[in-house]
C-alpha positions as CSV (number, residue, x, y, z in Angstrom):
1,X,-7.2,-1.1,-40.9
2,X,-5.3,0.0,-37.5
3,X,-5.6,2.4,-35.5
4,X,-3.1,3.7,-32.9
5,X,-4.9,5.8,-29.5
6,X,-4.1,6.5,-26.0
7,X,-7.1,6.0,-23.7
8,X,-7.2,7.8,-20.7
9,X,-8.3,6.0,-17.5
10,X,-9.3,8.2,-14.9
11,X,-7.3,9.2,-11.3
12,X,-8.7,8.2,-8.0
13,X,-8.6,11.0,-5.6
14,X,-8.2,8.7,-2.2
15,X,-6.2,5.9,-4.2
16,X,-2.6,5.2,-2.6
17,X,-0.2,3.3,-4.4
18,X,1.5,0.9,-1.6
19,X,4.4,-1.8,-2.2
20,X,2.8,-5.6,-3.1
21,X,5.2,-6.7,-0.5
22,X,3.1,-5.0,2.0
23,X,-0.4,-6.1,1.2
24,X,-1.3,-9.8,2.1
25,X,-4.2,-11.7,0.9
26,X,-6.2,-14.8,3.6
27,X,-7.4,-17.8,2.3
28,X,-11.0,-16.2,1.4
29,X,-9.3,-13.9,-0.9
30,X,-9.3,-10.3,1.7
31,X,-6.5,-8.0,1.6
32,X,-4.6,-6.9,4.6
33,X,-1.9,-4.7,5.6
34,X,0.4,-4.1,9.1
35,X,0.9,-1.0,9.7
36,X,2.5,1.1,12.6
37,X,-0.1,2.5,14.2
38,X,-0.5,5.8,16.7
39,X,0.7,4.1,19.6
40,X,4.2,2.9,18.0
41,X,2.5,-1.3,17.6
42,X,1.9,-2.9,14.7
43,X,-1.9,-2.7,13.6
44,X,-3.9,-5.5,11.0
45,X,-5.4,-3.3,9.1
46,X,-8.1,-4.3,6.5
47,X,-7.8,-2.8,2.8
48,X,-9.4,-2.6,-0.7
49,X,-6.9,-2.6,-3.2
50,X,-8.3,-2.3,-7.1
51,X,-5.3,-3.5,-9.3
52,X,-1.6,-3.4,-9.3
53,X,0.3,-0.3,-11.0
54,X,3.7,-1.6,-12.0
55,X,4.9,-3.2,-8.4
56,X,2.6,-1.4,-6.3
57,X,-0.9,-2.0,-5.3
58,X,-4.0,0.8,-5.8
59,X,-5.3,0.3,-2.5
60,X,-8.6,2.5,-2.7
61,X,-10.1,2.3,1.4
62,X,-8.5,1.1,4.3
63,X,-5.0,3.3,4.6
64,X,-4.6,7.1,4.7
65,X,-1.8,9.2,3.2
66,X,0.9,9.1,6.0
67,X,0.3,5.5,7.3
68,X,3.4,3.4,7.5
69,X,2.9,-0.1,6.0
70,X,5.7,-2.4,6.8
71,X,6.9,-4.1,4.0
72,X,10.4,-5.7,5.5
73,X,10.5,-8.5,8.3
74,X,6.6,-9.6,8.3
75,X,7.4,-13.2,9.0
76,X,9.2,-11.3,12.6
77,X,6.0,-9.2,13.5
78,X,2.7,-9.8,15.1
79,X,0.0,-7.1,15.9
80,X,1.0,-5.4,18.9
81,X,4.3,-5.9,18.9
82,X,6.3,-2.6,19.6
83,X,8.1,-1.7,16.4
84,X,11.3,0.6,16.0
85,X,11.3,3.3,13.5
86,X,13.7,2.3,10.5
87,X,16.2,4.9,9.2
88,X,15.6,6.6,6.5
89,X,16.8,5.4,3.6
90,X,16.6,5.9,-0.6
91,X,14.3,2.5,-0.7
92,X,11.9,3.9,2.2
93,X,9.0,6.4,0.4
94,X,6.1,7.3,2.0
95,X,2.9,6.3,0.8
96,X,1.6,8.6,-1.7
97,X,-0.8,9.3,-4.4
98,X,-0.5,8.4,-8.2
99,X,-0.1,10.9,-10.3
100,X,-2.5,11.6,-13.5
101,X,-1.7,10.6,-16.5
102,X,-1.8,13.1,-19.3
């Protein structure tokens, strides 16, 4: 006998969905991300990130909606370096929240 159903799994209200490119694990197994902070310099910035939707990461504490992770040219950066605002472009989305699932 089979059976064929769709389980739901729940939406997290404060969950972002953020490119894997732009999380980094250390050694010990902690997640990070740089981000361009208030000031215009790149930031470390500690994160929690649950499980990876597709090619993005469910990061559940550590950024807000709004916060630009930089995903391009890591190896080039350090934090505090200044960092120049990219154009906008069609493969540059801000970060945003996943949508329910019906």
């Amino acid at each position: 006998m089979y059976v064929r159903a769709i389980v739901g799994t729940g939406t997290r209200q404060s969950g972002l969905l953020v490119p894997q490119q732009g999380i980094a694990r250390d050694p010990k197994g902690h997640t990070t991300a740089m981000v361009v902070g208030q000031d215009g310099k790149v930031e470390v910035r500690p994160v929690r990130v649950s499980q990876a939707i597709g090619d993005k990461w469910l990061v559940e504490d550590g950024l807000a909606a709004g916060d630009k992770v930089i995903v391009e040219g890591l190896q080039k950066i350090q934090p505090g370096a200044p960092c120049k605002r990219p154009r906008p472009g069609p493969s540059r989305q801000p970060l945003r929240r996943p949508t329910p699932q019906p």
